[in-house]
N, C-alpha and C positions, 0 to 999 in steps of 0.2 A: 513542366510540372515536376516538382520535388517529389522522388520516390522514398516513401517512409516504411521502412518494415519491421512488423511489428512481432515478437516471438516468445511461446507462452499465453498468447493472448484470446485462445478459444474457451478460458471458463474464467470462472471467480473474479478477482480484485482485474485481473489482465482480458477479461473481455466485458468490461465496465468501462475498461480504460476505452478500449475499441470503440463501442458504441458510444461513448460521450465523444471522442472525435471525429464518427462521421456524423454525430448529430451537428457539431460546430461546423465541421468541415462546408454542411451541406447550405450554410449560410454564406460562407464564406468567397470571398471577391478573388482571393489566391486560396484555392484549394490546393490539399495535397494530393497525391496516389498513395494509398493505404494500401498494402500487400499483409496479407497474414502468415507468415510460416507455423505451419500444422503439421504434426503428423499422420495425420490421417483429413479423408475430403471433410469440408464442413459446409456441406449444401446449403445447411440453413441458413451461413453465414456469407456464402456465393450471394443466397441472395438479397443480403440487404447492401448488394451493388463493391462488395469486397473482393479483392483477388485471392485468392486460396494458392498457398505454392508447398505441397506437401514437401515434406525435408523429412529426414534421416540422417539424426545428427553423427551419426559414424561414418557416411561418407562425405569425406571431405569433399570430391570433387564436382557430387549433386549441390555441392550443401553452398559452394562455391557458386555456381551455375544458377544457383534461386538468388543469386544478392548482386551478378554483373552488373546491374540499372538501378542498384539503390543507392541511395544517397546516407540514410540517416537509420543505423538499425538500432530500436527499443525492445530489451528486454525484460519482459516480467514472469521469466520461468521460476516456477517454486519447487516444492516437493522438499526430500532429504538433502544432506547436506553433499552426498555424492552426485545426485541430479542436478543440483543447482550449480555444482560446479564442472563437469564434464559435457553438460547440452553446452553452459555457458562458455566454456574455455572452444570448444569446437566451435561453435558462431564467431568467436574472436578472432579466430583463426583465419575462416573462410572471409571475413568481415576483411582484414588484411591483404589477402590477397586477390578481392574483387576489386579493393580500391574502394571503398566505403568509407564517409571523409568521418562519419558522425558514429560514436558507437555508447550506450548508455546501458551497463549492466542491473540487474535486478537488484536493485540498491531498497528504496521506498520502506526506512525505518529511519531508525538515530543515527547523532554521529559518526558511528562506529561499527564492525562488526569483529571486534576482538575477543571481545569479553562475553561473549556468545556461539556458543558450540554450534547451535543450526546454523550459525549466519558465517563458519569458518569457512566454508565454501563458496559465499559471497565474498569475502577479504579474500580469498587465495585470484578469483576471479578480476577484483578490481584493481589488487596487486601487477597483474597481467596485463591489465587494459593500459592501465599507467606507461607500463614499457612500451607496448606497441607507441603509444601516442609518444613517449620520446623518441622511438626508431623512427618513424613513419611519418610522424606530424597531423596525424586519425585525431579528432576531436571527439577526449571521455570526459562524463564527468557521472557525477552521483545525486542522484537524485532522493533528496531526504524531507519526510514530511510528518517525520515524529509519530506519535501512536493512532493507525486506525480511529478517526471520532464515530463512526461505524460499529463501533467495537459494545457503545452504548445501546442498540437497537435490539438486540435479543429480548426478545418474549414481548415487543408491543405489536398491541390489537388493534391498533389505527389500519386505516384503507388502503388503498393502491392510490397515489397518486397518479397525473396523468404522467409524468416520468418515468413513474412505474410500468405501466399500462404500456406507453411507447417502447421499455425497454423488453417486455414480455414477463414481467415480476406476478407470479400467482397470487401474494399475501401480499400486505403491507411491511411486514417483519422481511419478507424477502427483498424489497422495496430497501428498505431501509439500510438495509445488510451490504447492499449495494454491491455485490459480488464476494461477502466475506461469509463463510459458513457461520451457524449462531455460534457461538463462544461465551463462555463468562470471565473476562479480565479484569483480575483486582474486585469490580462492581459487577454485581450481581443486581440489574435492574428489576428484576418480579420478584426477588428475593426480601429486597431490601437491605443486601449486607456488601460490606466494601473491605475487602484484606489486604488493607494498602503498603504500598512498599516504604521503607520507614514512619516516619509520621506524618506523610502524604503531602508536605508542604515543599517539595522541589517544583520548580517550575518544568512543566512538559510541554510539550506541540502537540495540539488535536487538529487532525486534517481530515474532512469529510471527503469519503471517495473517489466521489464526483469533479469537486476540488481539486484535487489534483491531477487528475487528466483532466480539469482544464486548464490549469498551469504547464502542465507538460506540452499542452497542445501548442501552447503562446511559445513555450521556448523554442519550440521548433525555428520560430522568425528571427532568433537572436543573430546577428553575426558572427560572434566565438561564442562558444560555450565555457566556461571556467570549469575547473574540477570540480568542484562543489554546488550543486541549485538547489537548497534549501525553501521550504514552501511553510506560511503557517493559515492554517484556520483560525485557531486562537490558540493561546498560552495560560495554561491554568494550571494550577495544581491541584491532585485529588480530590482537597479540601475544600476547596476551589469548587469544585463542579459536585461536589458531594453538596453544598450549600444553596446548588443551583436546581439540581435531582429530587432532593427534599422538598425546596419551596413546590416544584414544578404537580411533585406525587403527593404532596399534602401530607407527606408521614418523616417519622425518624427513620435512619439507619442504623444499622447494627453495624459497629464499626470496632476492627484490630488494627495494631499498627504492627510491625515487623519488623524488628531490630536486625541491621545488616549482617549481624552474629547467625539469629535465625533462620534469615532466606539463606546465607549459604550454608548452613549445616543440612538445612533442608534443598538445598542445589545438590548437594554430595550424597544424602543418603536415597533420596524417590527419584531411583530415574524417569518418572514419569513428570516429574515437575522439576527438570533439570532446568528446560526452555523458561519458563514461568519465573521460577525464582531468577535464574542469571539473567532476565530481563530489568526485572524489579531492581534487583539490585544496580545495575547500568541506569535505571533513572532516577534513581540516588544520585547517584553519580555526574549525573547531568546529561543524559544518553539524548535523554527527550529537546533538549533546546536546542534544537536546529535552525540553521539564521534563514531569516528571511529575502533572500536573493532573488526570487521572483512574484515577490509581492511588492517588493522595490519596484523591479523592470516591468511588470503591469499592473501599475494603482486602480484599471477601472476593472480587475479582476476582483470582486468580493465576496470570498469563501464565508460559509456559516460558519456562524459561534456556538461556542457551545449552547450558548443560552435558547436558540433558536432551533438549533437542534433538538433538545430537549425536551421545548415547548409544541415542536412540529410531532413529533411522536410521544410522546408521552402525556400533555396535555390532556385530562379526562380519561385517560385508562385509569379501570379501577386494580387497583391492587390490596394485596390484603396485609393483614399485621409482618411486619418485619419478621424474618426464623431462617437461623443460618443452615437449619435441614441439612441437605444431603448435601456434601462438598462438590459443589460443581465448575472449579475455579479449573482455567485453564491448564489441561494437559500436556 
């Protein structure tokens, strides 16, 4: 049996991921061994039949000793751009010299992570991974699945699905959220207003949460892995899903467009919306079309559309007149 281990993976977007694979897993004719590296125990997560292997990413030679028997290490550490890059550079590390054939860093955005101050410590990390896989012959790649479709679920009053329920989701809105804290990006769903990044007509990648841990699960079977595993849900642009938003709530939006002049003056002067704008402005740019590489290699995988998404939570919640109020757009 393939040992897969998974790090970062005891909250948010990285224990959605977990839970959707040993939900697959637990159907499945070749299952894998899931191992979790935590730092600290997670009983609750012993016992949905998970291995717990506390680590300490400063020592090397525990951190070595938790990975002898793995085969395939996934990461989905987040946090600062220091965190993201020293847990991840230390796993690389130990990853190398346990003989770990598979190594996939906390990638699960756009093409790129240059032109994004939070994600220069994902690039410093992938930059590394690359070497080793020329030294060594370690099989990395990147796993890109364009913007959270997730990102649309803040503030609906729809139910617990049984998904939900299975995963331990208190609301529906948490349900939906699928391991992402609420947020407002670009669209502001209860609001009714949308601060799009130019005039909203770039094509982007929306990938439902779930979605892609269950793509990621599939790749696990590939034979090579290539550098790149692009995933999509669907391909819309703002305008796009802003036409889909509307029919769905019965109302208009309150809609800006932002001239790439203005997101980076506004990138340069609020460092609280440094992240926000140099995003926007990256999917101008084309940040968000990620190719579809494993929607290719498993056609009977079919991630939600937007439209369906949409219609699953938003459908009949009442909302009230459009009003751009208080700025609530991501921080």
């Amino acid at each position: 049996m393939v040992t897969v281990a998974l790090a970062g993976a005891a909250s948010g977007f990285g224990l959605t991921m977990l839970r959707t694979f040993l939900h697959i897993n637990s159907k499945s004719t070749t299952p894998y061994k899931f191992v979790l590296l935590s730092r600290s125990d997670k009983p609750e997560l012993a016992a949905l039949g998970i291995e717990v292997r506390p680590v300490d990413y400063t020592d090397h030679v525990q951190l070595v000793a938790c990975l002898t028997d793995v085969h395939t290490v996934l990461s989905v550490i987040g946090g600062s751009v220091e965190a993201i890059k020293d847990a991840q550079l230390a796993l690389l590390a130990a990853a190398q010299e346990a003989g770990v054939k598979r190594f996939a860093p906390s990638e699960y955005a756009g093409t790129s992570n240059d032109t994004i101050d939070l994600y220069h410590g994902k690039a410093e990390v992938w930059t590394a991974a690359k070497a080793v896989a020329q030294k060594t012959g370690m099989e990395v790649t990147s796993f890109q699945c364009g913007i959270f479709m997730s990102t649309f679920a803040t503030g609906t009053t729809k139910p617990v699905t049984e998904v939900g329920k299975r995963e331990g989701a208190k609301t529906g809105e948490e349900d939906a959220l699928a391991g992402l804290r609420p947020w407002n990006f670009v669209v502001n769903m209860r609001a009714g207003t949308a601060d799009l990044p130019g005039d909203g007509t770039a094509p982007i990648v929306f990938t439902e949460t779930r979605d892609i841990a269950t793509f990621v699960y599939h790749a696990l079977s590939l034979e090579q892995w290539p550098e790149v595993m692009g995933m999509r849900g669907d391909v819309k642009s703002y305008r796009d899903v802003l036409c889909i938003i509307e029919r769905v709530q019965g109302r208009g939006f309150l809609v800006k467009e932002n001239s790439m002049d203005e997101m980076r003056a506004r990138a340069a002067g609020d460092s609280g919306k440094v992240f926000y704008n140099q995003v926007r402005i990256a999917l101008v740019e084309g940040w968000g079309e990620v190719p579809d590489t494993l929607n290719r290699a498993f056609p009977d995988v079919k991630p939600v559309t937007c439209v369906e998404f949409m219609e699953k939570w938003w459908q009949g919640v009442e909302v009230g007149e459009a009003s751009w109020g208080e700025d609530r757009s991501f921080m």
